[in-house]
Backbone as CSV, one residue per row, in Angstrom:
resi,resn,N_x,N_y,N_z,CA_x,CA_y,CA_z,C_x,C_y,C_z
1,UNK,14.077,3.523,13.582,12.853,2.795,13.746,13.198,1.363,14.115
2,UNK,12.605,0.666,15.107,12.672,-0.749,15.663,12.105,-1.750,14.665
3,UNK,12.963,-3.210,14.852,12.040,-3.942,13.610,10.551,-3.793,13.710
4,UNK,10.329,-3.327,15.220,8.978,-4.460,15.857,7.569,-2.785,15.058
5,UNK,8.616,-1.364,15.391,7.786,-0.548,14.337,7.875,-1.250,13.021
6,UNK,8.274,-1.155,12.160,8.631,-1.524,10.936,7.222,-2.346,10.779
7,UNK,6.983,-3.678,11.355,6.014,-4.122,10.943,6.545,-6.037,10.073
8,UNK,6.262,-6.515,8.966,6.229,-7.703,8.110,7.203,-7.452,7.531
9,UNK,7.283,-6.109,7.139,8.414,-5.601,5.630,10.057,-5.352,6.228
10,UNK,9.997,-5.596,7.612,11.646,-5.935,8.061,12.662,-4.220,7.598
11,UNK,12.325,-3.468,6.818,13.083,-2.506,6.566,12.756,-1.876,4.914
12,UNK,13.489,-1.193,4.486,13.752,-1.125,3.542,13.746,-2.193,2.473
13,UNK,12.741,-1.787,1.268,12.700,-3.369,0.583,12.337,-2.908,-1.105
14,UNK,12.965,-3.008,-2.029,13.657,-2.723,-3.194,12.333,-2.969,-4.254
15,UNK,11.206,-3.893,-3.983,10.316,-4.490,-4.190,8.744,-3.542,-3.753
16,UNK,8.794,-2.443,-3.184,7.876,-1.210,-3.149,7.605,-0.888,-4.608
17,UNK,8.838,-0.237,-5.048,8.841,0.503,-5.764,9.212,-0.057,-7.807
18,UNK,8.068,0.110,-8.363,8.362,-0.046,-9.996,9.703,0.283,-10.527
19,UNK,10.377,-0.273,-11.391,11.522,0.473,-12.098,10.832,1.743,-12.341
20,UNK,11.752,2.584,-12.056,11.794,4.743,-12.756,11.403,4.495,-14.039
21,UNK,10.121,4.420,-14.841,10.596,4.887,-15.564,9.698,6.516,-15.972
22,UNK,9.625,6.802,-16.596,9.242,8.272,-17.008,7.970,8.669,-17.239
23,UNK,7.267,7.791,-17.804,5.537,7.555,-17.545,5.377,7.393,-16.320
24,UNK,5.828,6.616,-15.185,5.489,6.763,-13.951,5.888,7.878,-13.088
25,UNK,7.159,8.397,-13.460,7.212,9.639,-13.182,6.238,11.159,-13.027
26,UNK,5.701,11.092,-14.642,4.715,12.043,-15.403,3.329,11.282,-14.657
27,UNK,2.850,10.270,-14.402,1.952,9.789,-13.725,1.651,10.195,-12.363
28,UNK,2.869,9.789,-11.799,3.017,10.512,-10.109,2.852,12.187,-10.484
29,UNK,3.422,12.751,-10.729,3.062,14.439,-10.991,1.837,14.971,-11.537
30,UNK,1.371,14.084,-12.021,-0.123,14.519,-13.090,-0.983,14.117,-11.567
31,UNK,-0.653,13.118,-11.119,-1.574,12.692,-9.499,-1.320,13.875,-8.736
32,UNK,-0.095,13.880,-8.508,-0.041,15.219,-7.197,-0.718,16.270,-7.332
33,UNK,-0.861,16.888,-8.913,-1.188,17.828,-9.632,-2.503,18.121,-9.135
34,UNK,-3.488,16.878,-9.731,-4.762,16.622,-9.963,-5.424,16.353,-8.616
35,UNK,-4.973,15.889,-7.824,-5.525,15.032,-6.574,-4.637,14.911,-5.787
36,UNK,-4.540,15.938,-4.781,-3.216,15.914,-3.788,-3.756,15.301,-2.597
37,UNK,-5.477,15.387,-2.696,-6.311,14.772,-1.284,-5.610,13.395,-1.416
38,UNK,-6.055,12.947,-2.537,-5.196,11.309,-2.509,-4.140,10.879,-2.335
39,UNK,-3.433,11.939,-2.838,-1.961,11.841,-2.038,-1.664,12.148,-0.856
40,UNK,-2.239,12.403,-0.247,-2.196,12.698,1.223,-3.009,11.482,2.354
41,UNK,-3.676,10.906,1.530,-4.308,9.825,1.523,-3.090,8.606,1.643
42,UNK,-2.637,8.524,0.344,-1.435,7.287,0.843,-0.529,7.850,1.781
43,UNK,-0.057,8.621,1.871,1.207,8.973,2.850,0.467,8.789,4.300
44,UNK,-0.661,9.054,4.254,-0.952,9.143,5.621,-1.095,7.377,6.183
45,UNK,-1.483,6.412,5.099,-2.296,5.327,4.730,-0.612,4.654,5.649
46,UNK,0.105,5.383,4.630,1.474,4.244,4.984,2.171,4.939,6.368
47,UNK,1.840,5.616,6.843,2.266,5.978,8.484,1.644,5.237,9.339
48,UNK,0.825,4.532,9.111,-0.148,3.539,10.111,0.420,2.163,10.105
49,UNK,1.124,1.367,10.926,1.363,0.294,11.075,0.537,-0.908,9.725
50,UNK,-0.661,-1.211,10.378,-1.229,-2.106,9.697,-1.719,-1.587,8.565
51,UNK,-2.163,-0.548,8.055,-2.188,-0.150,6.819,-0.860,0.129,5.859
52,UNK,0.076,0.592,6.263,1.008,0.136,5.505,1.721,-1.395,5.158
53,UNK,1.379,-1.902,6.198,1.687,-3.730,5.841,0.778,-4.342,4.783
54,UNK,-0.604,-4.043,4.886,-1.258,-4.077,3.851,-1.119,-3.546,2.445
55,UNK,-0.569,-2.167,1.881,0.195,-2.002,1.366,1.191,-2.628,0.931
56,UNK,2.343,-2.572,1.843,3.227,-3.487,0.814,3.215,-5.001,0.418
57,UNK,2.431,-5.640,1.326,1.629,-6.601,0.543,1.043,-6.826,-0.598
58,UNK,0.462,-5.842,-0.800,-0.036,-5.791,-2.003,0.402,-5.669,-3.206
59,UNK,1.658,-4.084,-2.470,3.255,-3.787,-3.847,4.091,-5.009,-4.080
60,UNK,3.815,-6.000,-3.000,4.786,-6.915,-2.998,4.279,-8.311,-3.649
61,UNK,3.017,-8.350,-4.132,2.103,-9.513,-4.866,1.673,-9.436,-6.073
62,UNK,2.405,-8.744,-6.356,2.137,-8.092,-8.152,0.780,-7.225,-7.826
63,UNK,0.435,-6.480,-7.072,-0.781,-5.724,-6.980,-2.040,-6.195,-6.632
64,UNK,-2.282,-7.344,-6.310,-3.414,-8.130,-5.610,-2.293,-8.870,-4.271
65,UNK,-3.715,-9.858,-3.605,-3.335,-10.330,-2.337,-4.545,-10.615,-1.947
66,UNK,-4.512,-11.803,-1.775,-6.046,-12.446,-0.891,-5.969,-12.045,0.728
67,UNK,-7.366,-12.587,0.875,-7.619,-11.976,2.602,-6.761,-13.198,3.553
68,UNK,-6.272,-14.176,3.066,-5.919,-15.478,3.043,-4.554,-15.143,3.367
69,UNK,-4.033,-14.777,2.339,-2.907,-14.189,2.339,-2.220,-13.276,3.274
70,UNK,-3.060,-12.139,3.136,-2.882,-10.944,4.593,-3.177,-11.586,5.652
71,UNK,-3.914,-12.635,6.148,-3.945,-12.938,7.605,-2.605,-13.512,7.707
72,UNK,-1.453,-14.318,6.869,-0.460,-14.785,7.120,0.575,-14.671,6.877
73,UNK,0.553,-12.959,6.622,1.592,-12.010,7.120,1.336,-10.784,7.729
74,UNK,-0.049,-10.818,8.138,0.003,-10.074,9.680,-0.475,-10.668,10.715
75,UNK,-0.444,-9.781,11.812,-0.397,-10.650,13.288,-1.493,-9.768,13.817
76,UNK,-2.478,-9.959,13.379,-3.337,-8.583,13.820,-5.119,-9.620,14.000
77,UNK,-5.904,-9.306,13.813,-6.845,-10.333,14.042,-8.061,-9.966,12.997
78,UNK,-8.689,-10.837,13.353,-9.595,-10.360,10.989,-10.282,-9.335,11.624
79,UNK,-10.935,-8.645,12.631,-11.877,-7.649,12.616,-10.642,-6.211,12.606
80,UNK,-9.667,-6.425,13.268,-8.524,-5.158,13.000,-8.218,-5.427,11.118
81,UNK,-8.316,-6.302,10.458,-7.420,-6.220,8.990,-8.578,-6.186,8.252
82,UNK,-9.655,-6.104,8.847,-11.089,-5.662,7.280,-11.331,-4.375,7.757
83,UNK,-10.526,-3.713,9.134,-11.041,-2.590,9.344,-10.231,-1.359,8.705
84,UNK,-8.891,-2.222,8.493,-7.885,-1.624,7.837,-8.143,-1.311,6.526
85,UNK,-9.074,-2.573,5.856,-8.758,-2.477,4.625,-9.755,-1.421,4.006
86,UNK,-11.122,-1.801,4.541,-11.958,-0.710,4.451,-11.891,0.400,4.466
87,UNK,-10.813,1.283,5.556,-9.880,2.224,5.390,-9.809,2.805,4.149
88,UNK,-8.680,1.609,3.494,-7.866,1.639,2.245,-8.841,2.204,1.530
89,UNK,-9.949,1.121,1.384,-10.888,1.304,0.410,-11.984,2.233,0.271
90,UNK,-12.136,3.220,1.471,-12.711,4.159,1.599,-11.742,5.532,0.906
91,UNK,-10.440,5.609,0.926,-10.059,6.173,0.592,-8.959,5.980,-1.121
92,UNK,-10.190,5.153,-1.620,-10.036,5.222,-3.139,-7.924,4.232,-3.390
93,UNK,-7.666,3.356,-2.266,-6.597,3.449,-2.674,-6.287,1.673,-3.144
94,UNK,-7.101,1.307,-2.318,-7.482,-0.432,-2.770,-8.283,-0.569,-2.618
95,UNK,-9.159,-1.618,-3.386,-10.322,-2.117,-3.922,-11.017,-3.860,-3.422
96,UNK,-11.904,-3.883,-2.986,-12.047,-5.566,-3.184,-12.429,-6.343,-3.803
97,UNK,-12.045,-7.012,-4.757,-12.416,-7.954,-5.264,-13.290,-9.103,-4.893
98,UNK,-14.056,-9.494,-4.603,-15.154,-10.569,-4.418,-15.440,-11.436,-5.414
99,UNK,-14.486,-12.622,-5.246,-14.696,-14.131,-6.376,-14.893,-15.327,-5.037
100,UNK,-14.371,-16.611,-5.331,-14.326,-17.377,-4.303,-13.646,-16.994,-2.883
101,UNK,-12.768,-16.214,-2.686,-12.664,-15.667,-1.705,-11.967,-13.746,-1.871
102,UNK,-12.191,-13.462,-1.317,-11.876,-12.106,-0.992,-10.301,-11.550,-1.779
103,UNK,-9.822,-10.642,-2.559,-8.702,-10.380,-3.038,-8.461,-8.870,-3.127
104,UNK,-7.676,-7.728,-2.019,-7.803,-6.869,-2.163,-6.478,-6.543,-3.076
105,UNK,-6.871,-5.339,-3.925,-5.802,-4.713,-5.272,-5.895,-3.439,-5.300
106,UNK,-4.839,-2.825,-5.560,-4.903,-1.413,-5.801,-6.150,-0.591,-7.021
107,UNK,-7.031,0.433,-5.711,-7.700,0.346,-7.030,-7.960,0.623,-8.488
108,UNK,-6.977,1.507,-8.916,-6.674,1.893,-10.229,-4.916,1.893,-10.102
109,UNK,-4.637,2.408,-11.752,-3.149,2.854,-11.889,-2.844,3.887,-10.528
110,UNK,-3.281,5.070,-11.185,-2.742,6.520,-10.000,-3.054,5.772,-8.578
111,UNK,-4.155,5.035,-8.036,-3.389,5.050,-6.797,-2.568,3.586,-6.425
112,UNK,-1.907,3.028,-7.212,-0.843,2.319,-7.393,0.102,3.088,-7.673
113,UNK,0.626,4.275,-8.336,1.955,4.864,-8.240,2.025,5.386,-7.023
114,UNK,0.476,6.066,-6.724,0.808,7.189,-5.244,1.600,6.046,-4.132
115,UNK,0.979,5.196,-3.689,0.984,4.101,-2.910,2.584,3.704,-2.717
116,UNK,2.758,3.241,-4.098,4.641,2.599,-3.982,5.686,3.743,-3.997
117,UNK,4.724,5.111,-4.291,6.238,6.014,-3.891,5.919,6.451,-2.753
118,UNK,4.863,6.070,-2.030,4.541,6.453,-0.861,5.284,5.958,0.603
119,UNK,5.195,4.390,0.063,5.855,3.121,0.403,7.338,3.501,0.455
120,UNK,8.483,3.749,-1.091,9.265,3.969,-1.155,9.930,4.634,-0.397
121,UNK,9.458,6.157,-0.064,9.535,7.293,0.388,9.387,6.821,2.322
122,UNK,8.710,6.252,2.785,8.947,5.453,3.907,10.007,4.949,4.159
123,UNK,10.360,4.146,3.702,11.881,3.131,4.035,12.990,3.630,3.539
124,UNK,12.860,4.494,2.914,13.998,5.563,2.336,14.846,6.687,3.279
125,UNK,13.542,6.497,4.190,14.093,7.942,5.135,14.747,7.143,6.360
126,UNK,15.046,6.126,5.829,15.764,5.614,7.343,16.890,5.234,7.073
127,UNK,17.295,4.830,5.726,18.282,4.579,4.896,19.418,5.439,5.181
């Protein structure tokens, strides 16, 4: 894959993914289990250029990220990155927050694990 596929996240990046530990493990499996639509949901989420940048943005901000923020680490233009996000957020995987300005976050736990092993599982296969 070329940097210029790749996207913001430059490659492989250590910072996707939570430490292993075993609740997140049993978390991810109880998801796959329960809701594989959603899991099919992130994997597909993170095959898309700008939806996966959004993504790891987000894995990469402790789980939030203003709209502020995403415009100035992507190169994309605000009607392509609310169309993205809406995306996201149509498909249960980030949420928006609405305070003084705009802050999108993963919207629960499960689709914060699906998401970063989704993420993981991306930059892994090139490794």
């Amino acid at each position: 894959m070329s940097s210029a596929e790749r996207g913001a996240e430059r490659g492989r990046s250590p910072l996707v993914s939570k430490s292993g530990t075993n609740s997140t493990a049993e978390q991810l499996h109880e998801v796959r289990r329960e809701n594989p639509g959603r899991v099919f949901d992130a994997y597909d989420a993170v095959r898309q250029n700008t939806q996966r940048r959004i993504l790891h943005a987000v894995a990469t901000n402790g789980g939030r990220v203003s709209y502020n923020e995403l415009e100035r680490e992507l190169d994309v233009v605000d009607r392509t990155r609310r169309k993205h996000v809406s995306a996201l957020v149509d498909a249960g995987l980030v949420e928006r927050i609405e305070a003084n300005f705009t802050i999108v976050a993963f919207a629960d736990d499960d689709a914060e694990v699906i998401c970063r092993e989704a993420l993981a599982r991306w930059f892994e296969k090139d490794a």
